[in-house]
C-alpha positions in Angstrom: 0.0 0.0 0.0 1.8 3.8 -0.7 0.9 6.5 1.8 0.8 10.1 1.2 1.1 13.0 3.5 -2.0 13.6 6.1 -4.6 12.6 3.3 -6.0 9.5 1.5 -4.1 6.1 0.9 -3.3 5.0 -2.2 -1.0 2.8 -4.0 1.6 3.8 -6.0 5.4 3.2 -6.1 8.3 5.6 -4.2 9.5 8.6 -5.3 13.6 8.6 -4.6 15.6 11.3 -4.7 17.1 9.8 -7.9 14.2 9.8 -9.5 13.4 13.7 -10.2 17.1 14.8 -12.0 16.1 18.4 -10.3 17.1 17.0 -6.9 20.1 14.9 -8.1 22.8 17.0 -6.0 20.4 17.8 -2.8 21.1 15.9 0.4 18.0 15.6 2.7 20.0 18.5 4.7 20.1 20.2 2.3 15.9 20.7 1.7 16.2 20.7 5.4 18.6 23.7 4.8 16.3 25.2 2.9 13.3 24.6 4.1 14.2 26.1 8.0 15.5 29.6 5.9 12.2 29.8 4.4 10.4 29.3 7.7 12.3 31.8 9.2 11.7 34.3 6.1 8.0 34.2 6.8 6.7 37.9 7.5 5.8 38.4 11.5 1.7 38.9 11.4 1.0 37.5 7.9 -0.8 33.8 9.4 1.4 31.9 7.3 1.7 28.1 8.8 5.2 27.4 7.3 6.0 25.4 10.4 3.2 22.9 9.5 4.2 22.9 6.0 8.1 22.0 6.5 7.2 19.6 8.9 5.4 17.7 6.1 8.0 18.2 3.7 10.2 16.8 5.8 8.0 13.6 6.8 7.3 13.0 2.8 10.7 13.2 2.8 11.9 10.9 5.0 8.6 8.1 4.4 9.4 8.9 0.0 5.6 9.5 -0.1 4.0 10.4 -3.3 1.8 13.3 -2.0 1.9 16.3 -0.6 -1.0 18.3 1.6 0.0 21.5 2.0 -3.6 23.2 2.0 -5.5 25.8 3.8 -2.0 27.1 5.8 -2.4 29.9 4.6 1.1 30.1 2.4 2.1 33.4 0.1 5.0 31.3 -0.9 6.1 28.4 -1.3 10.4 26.6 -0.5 12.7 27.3 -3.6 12.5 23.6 -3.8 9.8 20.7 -3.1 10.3 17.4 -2.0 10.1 15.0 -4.8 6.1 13.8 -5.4 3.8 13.1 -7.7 0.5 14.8 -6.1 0.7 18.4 -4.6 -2.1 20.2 -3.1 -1.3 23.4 -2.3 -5.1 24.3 -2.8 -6.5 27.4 -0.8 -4.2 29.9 -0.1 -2.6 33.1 -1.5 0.3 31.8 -3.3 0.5 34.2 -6.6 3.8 32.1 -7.7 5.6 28.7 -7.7 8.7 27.6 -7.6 10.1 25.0 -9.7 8.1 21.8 -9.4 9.2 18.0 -8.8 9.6 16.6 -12.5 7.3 13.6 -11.3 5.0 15.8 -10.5 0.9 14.5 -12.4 -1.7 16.0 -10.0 -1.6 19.9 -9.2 -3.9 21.7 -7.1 -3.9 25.2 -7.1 -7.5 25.9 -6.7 -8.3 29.1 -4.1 -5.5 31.1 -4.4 -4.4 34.0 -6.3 -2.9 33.4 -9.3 -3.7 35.9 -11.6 -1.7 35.1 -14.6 0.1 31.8 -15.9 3.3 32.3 -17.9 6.5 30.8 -19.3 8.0 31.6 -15.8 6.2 28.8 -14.6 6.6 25.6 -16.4 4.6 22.6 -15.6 6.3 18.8 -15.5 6.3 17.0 -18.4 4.6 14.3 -16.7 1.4 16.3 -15.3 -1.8 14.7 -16.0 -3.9 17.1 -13.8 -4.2 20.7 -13.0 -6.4 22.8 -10.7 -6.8 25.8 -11.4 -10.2 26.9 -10.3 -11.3 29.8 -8.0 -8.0 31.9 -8.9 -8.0 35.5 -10.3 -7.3 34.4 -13.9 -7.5 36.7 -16.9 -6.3 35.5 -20.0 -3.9 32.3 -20.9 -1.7 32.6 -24.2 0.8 30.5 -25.7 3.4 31.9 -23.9 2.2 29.3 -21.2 3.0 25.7 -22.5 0.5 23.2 -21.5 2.1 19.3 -20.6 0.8 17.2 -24.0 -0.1 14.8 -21.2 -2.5 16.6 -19.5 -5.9 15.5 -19.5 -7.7 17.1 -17.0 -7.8 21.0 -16.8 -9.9 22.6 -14.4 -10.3 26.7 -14.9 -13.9 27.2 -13.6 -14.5 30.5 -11.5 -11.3 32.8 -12.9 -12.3 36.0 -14.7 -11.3 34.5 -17.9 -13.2 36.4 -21.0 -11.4 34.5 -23.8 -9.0 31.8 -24.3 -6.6 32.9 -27.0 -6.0 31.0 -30.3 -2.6 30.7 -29.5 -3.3 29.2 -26.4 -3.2 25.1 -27.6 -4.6 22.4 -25.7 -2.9 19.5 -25.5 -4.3 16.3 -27.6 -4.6 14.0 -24.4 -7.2 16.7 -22.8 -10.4 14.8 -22.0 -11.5 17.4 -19.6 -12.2 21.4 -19.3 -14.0 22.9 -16.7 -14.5 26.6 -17.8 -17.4 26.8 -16.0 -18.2 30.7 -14.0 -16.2 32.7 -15.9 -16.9 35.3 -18.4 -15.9 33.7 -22.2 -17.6 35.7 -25.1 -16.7 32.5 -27.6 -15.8 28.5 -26.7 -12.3 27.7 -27.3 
């Protein structure tokens, strides 16, 4: 049976450190390194839980579980680097940005937070499969914000989206869009 990190079991095989070529050269001290200067960054008053959070970093870690909960803690950033995964929930809080993500990385929730625009300055794995993106402050998407030809589940309901631009392909794997509650003149 795999575990994941405070959520639902489910079976799927370890994530090493070997695995994701992004964390080749990083000892576990060194997220741990990492990790503790970006708790100790957070802004005095702001509400962020980053305790919490590197304390389940460090646990998925340790374990080489697959997923990662880091919801409702109330994060405006996230560490310069993740723990290698192939589920992240960082749903519900304020995070406008990401940093790179694991390379294994084929569920992403983002949903509730404020993202307001998706560019080239943040590229998705390769391997991603599904992507939350509902309840953010989207306006437009363009080309200039690659989609993963695997993905096949795109979810962009409740943005202020008005159009999607031509230039803005969907992959050929896509089986499902949510557009749902926002304001689109024309379908895609």
């Amino acid at each position: 049976m795999g575990l994941n990190c405070f959520g639902i079991s489910f079976s799927s095989p370890n994530i090493t450190l070997d695995s994701d070529p992004t964390h080749q050269k990083l000892s576990k001290s060194g997220y741990h390194a990492i990790w503790k200067e970006w708790k100790e960054n957070a802004v005095p008053g702001e509400g962020e839980q980053r305790g919490i959070a590197v304390e389940r970093m460090k646990y998925c870690l340790k374990k080489n579980l697959t997923e990662l909960n880091l919801n409702n803690l109330g994060l405006r950033s996230l560490p310069d680097i993740l723990p290698p995964c192939t589920t992240l929930n960082v749903s519900n809080n304020y995070l406008t940005e990401l940093p790179p993500l694991p390379a294994n990385l084929t569920h992403l929730n983002l949903a509730n937070n404020q993202l307001t625009k998706l560019s080239s300055h943040f590229p998705l794995p390769d391997n991603l499969t599904h992507l939350n993106l509902a309840n953010n402050q989207l306006t437009e998407l363009s080309g200039h914000f690659p989609l993963p030809d695997n993905l096949t589940h795109l979810d962009l309901a409740n943005n202020q989206l008005t159009e999607l631009s031509r230039y803005f392909p969907l992959p050929g794997n896509l089986t499902h869009l949510n557009l749902a509650n926002n304001q689109l003149v024309a379908p895609p």
